[in-house]
C-alpha positions in Angstrom: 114.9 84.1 80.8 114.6 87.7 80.8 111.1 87.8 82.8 113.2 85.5 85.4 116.1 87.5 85.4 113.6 90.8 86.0 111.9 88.9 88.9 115.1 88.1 90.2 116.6 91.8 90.3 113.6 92.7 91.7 114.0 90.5 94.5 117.2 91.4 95.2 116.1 95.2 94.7 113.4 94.8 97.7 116.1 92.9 99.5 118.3 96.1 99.2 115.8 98.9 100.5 114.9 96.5 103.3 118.4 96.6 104.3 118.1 100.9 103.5 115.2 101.0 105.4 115.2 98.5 108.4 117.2 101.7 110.5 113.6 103.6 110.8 111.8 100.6 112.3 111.3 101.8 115.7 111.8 97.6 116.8 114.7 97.8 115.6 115.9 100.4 118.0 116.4 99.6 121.8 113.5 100.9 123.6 114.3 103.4 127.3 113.9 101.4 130.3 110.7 102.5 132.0 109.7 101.8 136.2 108.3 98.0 133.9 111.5 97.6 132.6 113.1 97.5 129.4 110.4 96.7 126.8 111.3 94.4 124.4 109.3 93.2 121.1 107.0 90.3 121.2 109.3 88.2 118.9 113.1 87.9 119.1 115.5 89.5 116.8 116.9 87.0 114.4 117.5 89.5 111.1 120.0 92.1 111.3 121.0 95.1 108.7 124.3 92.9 107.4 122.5 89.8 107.1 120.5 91.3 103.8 123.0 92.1 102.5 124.7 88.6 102.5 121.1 87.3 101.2 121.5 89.8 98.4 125.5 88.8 97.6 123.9 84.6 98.0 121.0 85.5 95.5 123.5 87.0 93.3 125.8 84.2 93.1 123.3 81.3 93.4 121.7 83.1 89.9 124.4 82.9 88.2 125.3 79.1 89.3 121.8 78.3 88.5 121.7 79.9 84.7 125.3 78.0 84.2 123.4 75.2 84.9 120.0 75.5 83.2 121.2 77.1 80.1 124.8 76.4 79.3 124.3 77.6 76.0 122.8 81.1 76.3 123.3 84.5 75.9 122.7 87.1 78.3 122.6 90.8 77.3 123.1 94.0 79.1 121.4 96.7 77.8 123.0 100.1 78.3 121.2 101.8 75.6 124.2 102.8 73.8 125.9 99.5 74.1 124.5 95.9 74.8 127.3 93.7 76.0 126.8 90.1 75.8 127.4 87.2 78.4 128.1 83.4 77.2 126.7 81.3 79.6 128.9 78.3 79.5 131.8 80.4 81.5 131.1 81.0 85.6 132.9 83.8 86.1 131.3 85.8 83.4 127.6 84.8 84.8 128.8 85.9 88.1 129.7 89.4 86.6 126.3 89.2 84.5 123.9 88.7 87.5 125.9 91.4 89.6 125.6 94.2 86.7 122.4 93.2 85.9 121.2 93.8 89.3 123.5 97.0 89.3 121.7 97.9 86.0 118.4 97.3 88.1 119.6 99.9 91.1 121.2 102.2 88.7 117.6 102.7 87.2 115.6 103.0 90.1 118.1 105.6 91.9 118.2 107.9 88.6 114.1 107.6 88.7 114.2 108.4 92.2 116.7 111.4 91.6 113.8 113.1 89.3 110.9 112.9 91.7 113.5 113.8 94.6 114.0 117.1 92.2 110.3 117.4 92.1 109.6 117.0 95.7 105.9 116.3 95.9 103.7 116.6 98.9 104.6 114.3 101.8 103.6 111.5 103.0 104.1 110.1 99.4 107.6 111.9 99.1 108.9 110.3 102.2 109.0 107.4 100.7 111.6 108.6 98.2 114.0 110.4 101.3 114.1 106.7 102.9 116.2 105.2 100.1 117.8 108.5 98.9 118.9 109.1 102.8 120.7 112.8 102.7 120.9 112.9 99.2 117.5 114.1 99.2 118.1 117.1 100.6 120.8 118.0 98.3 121.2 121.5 96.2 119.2 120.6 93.0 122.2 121.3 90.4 124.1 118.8 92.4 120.9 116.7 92.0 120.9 117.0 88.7 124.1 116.3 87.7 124.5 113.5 89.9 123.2 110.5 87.4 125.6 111.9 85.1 128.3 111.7 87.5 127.9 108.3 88.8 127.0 106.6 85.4 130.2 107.9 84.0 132.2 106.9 87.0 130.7 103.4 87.6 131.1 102.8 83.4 134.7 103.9 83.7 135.6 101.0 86.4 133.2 98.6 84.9 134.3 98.9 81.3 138.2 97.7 82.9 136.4 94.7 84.0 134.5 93.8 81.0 137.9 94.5 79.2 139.7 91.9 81.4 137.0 89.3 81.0 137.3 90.1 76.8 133.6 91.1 76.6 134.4 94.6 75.5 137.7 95.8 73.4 140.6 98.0 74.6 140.1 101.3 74.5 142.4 102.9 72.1 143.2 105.9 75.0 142.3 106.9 78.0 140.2 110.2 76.3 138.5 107.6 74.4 137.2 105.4 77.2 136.4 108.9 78.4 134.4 109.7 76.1 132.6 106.3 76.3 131.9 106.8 80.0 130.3 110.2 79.4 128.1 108.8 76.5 126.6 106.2 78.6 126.6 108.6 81.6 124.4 111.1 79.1 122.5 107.9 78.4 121.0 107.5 82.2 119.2 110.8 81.7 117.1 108.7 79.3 115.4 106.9 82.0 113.2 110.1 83.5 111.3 109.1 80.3 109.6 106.2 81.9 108.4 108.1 85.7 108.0 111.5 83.8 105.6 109.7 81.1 103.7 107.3 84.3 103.1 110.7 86.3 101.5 112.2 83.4 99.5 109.3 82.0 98.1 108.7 85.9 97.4 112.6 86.3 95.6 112.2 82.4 93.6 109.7 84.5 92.8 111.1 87.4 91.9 114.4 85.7 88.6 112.5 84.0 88.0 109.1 87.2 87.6 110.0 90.7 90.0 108.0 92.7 89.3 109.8 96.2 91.1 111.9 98.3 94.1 109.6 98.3 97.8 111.0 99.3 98.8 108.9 95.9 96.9 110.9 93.8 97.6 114.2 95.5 101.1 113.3 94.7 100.6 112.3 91.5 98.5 115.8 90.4 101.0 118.2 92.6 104.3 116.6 90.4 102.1 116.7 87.1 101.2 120.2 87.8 105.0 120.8 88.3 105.8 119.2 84.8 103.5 120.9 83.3 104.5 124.4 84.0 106.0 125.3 81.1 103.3 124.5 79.2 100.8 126.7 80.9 101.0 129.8 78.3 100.1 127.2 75.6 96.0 127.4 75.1 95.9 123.4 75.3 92.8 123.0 76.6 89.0 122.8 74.5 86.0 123.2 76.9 86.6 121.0 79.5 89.1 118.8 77.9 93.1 119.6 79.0 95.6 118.5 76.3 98.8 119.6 78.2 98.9 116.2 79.9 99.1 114.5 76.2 101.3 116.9 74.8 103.9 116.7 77.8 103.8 113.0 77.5 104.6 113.7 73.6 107.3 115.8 74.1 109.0 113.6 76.4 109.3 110.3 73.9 110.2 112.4 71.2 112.8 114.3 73.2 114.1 111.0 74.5 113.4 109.3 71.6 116.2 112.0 69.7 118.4 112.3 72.3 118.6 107.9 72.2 119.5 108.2 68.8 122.0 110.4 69.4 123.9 109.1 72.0 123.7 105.8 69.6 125.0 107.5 66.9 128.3 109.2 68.8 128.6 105.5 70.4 129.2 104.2 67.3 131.6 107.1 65.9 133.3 106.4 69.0 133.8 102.7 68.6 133.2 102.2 64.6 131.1 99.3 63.2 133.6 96.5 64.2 133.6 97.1 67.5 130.1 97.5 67.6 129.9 93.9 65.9 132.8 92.3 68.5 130.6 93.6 71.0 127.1 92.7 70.5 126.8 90.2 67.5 123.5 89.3 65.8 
């Protein structure tokens, strides 16, 4: 079930930046009458921007409909990192809740991803294709940047953990500093995913550095952002002849750093909530 539910976000995901992205198709802008007339395109209109999004909120539901009925006897997990609420699937309304944070979950991930290679701002054309989803985020002051998945984690953790309180999948919150402190934890917690496109960049610039690929834009992309990574690194003698080791150590550094920093975050969760409330809200 979790390959399906993947497959799933995913299409709901593409669904999402076609709707972000349908503004720059020149179609989809009227066209300026000429001495021919108005040129239209060869095939009519039928899509428009708001109609993906009611595909998206239909997909959504129908998911959670369709797991009621498939497996009414299943549990579905959320996991934050820190914190892995679960999902019984005998009760509608709490599948409908699953399948919208677990698409949410899907988002939230690919927008903090995107934040790090808008912060490294490779050579166009590649990077263009990060400004369409980001819109004028992209060309926001970098501390703001940076601070941003931080931000919004702990602000969309603090309105969702009032809804997973109501529908009795989380406990109360003792106060309103300790629920707090449980949105900043898992808002610390989505700097944990610049693991996964900092350690890709690296492995593919690893590869590239020993198999010609050609003079693709990918690949210019993909070296230009490595380099950029790998700056800090440059006064360490890593490379033997004509082997480079900074590529494997940077990839190093980042698992172990994330690696640390996971456990950490787990380990104040948990002094945050004690065991039982760990227990109550992800059994074994």
């Amino acid at each position: 079930m979790a390959i399906v539910d993947f497959i799933l976000n995913l299409a709901g995901l593409l669904l999402w930046l076609n709707w972000r992205s349908i503004r720059f198709d020149p179609l989809a802008k009227r066209r300026p009458a000429t001495l021919m007339g108005t040129l239209r395109p060869a095939a009519p209109k039928k899509i428009r921007r708001w109609h993906l999004l009611v595909f998206l909120a239909g997909l959504l539901i129908l998911r959670a409909i369709i797991y009621r009925w498939l497996a009414p006897f299943w549990i579905y997990r959320l996991d934050l990192g820190a914190v892995t609420p679960t999902f019984r699937s005998d009760w509608l309304g709490g599948m409908v809740a699953f399948s919208f944070l677990s698409f949410g979950l899907m988002m939230g991930v690919f927008y903090v991803g995107l934040m790090l290679l808008s912060l490294l701002s490779g050579p166009e054309p590649v990077h263009s294709l990060v400004k369409i989803p980001l819109g004028r985020v992209d060309n926001w002051p970098r501390t703001v940047k940076i601070l941003l998945p931080l931000l919004a984690a702990t602000i969309l953790w603090w309105l969702t953990s009032w809804l997973l309180v109501g529908l009795q999948i989380l406990p109360s919150a003792v106060s309103v500093a300790q629920r707090l402190e449980q949105s900043l934890v898992i808002g610390l917690g989505s700097y944990l995913v610049w693991k996964f496109p900092l350690g890709l960049l690296l492995t593919l610039h690893l590869l590239n550095s020993y198999i010609y690929f050609g003079k693709n834009p990918f690949w210019k992309y993909v070296n230009a952002t490595a380099q950029t990574l790998l700056v800090p690194l440059q006064k360490i003698p890593l490379r033997a002849g004509k082997v480079d080791f900074a590529p494997v150590v940077g990839i190093a550094i980042v698992f172990l750093a994330a690696h640390f920093a996971e456990q950490g975050i787990k380990t104040r969760w948990f002094e945050i909530y004690g065991l039982i409330d760990i227990y109550r809200i992800a059994p074994f």
